[in-house]
Backbone bond lengths (Angstrom), bond angles and torsions (degrees), N, CA, C in turn:
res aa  C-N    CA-C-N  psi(-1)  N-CA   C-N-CA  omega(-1)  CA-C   N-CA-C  phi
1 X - - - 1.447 - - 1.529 110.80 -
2 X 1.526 116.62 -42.96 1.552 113.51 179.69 1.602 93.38 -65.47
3 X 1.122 157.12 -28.80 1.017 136.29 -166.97 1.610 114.24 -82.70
4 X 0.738 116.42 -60.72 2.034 115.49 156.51 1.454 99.83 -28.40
5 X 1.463 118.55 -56.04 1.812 95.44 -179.14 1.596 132.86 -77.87
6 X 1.118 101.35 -5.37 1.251 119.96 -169.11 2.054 92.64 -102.69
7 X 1.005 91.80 -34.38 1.558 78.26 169.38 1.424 127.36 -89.37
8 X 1.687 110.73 -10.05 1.424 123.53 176.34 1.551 110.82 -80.59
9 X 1.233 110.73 -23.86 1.657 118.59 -149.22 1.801 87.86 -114.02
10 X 1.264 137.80 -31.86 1.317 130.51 153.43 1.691 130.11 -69.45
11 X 1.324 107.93 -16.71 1.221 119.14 155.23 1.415 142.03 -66.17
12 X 1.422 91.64 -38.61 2.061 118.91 174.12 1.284 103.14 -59.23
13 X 1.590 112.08 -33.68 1.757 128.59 -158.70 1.611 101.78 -91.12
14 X 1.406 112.32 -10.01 1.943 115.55 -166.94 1.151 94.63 74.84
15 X 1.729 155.01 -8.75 1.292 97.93 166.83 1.519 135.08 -122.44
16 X 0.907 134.92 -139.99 1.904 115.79 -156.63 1.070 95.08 -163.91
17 X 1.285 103.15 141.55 1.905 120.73 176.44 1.491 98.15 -143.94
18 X 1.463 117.07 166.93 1.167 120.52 -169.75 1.592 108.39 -92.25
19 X 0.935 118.90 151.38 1.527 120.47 173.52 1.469 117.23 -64.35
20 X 1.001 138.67 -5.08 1.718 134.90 157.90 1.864 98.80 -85.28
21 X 1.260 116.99 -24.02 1.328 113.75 179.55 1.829 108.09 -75.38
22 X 1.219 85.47 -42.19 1.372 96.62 -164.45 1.710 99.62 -71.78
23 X 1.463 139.25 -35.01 1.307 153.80 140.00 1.221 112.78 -21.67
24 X 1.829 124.87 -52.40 1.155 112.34 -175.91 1.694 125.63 -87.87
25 X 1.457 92.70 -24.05 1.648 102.74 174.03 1.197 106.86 -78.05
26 X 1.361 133.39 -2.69 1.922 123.05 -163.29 1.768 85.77 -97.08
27 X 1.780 110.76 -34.95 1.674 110.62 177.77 1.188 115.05 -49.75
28 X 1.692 112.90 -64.36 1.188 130.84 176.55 2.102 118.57 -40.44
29 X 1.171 105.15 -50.35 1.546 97.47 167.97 1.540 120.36 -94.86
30 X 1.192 119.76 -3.75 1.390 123.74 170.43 1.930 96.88 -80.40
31 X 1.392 133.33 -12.74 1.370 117.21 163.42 1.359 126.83 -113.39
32 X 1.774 92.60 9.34 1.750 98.36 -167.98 1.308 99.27 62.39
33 X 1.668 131.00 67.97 0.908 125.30 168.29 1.735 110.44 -129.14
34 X 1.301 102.27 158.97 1.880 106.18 -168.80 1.517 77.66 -78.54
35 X 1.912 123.66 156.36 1.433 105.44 121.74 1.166 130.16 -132.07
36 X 1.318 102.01 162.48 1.676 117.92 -169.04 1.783 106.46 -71.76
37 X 1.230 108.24 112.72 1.319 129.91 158.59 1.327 145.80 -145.93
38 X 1.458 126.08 128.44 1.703 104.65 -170.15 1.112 87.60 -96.95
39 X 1.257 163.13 0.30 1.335 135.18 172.57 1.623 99.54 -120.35
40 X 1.711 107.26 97.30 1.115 133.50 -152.93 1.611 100.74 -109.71
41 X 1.081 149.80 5.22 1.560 161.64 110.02 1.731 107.66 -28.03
42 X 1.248 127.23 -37.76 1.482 105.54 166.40 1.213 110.32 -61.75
43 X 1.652 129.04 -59.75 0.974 130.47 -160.66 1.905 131.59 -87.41
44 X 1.133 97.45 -9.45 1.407 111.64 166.74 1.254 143.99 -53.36
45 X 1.255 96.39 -2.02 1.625 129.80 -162.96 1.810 98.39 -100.07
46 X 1.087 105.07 -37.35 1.816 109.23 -170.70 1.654 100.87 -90.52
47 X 1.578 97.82 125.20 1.399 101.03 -168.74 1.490 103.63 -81.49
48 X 1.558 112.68 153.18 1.690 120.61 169.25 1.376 100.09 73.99
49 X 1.919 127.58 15.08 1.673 115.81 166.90 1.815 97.47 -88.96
50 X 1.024 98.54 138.85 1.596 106.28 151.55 1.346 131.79 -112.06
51 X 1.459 96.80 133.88 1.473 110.34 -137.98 1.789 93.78 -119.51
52 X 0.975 110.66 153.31 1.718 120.69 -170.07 1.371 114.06 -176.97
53 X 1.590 114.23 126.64 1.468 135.23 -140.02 1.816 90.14 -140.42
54 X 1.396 111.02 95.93 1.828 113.65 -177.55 1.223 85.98 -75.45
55 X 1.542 152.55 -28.76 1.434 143.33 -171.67 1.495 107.66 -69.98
56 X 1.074 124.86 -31.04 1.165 111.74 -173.14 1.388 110.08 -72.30
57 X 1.789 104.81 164.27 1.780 112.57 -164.52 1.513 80.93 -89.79
């Protein structure tokens, strides 16, 4: 269900993520969870995810 809203409410805004993206960030705040990503431009877009990149310097 968070994923239908999260895809309705990023849509209203113009912008678009893919539905496995949109799958993994709806996990990630449906447990209050950080997630781990270095390519942190997909996910930056979904408000209230926390996002954390161990690659970065």
């Amino acid at each position: 269900m968070l994923v239908g809203l999260l895809k309705a409410s990023l849509g209203q805004a113009g912008m678009r993520l893919s539905d496995l993206d949109l799958q993994i960030a709806s996990v990630a705040l449906e447990y209050s969870a950080s997630l781990l990503a270095h390519n942190q431009r997909h996910f930056e877009r979904v408000p209230g995810l926390l996002i954390e990149d161990w690659l970065a310097g």
